[in-house]
C-alpha positions as CSV (number, residue, x, y, z in Angstrom):
1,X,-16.7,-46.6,6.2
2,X,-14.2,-44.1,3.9
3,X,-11.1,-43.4,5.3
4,X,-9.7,-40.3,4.7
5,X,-6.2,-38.8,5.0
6,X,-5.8,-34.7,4.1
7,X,-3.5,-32.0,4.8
8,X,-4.9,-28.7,6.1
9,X,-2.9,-26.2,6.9
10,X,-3.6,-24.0,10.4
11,X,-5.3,-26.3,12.3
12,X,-4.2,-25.2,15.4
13,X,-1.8,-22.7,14.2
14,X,-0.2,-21.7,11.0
15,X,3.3,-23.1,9.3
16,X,5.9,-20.9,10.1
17,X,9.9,-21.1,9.6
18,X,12.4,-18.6,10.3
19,X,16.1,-17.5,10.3
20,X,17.5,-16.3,14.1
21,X,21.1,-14.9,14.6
22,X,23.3,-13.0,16.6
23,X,27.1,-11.9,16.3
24,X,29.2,-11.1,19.9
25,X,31.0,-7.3,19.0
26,X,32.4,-7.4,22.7
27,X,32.9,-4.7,24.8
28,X,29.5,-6.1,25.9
29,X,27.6,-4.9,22.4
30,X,25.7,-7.8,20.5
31,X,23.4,-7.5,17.2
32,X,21.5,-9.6,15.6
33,X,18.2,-10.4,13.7
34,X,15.2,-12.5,13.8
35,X,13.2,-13.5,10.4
36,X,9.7,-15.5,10.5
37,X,7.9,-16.2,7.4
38,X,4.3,-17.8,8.0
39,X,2.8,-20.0,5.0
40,X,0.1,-22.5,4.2
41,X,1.3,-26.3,4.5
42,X,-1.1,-27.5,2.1
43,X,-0.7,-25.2,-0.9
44,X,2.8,-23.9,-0.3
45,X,1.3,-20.2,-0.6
46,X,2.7,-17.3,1.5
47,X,1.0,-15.8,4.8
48,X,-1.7,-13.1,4.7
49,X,-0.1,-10.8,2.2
50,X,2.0,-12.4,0.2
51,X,5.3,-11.3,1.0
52,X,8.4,-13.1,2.6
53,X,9.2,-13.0,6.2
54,X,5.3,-11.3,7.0
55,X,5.1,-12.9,10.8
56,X,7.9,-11.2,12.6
57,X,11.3,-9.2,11.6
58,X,13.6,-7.3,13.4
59,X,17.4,-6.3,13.9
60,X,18.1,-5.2,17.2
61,X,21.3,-3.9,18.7
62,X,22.2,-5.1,22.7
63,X,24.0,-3.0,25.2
64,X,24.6,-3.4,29.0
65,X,21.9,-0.6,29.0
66,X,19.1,-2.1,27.2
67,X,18.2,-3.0,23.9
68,X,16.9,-1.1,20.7
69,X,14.7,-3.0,18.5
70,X,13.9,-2.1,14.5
71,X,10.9,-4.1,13.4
C-alpha cells in the first residue's frame, strides 16, 4: 500500500477570499462594497482570467427605498 497526501484545488468548490464593508451616512443612507477574488489552492494562480477580484464586485449605495448596485 502507498499512501498519498496532495493538495488539489476545487474539489468541491474553488478558493475564494474577499474584502466586505459598509459605512452608516445616516439619514438612513449606507454604502458599501463587496470584493471576491477566486484562486487555485495548489498553485497560488488567479481564477479564470487572471485578474484580481474576478468572482464578484460591487459598490452599492442603500436607501429606505431600495438599493442600487454597480457590479
Amino acid at each position: 500500500a502507498v499512501d498519498k497526501l496532495e493538495l488539489k484545488s476545487g474539489i468541491q468548490a474553488g478558493s475564494r477570499w474577499g474584502l466586505k464593508g459598509t459605512e452608516d451616512l445616516g439619514n438612513g443612507l449606507s454604502v458599501g462594497f463587496i470584493l471576491e477574488n477566486g484562486s487555485s489552492s495548489d498553485s497560488g494562480a488567479l481564477g479564470k482570467d487572471g485578474s484580481i477580484f474576478n468572482r464578484e464586485s460591487q459598490i452599492y449605495l442603500k436607501t429606505r427605498f431600495g438599493t442600487s448596485r454597480l457590479a
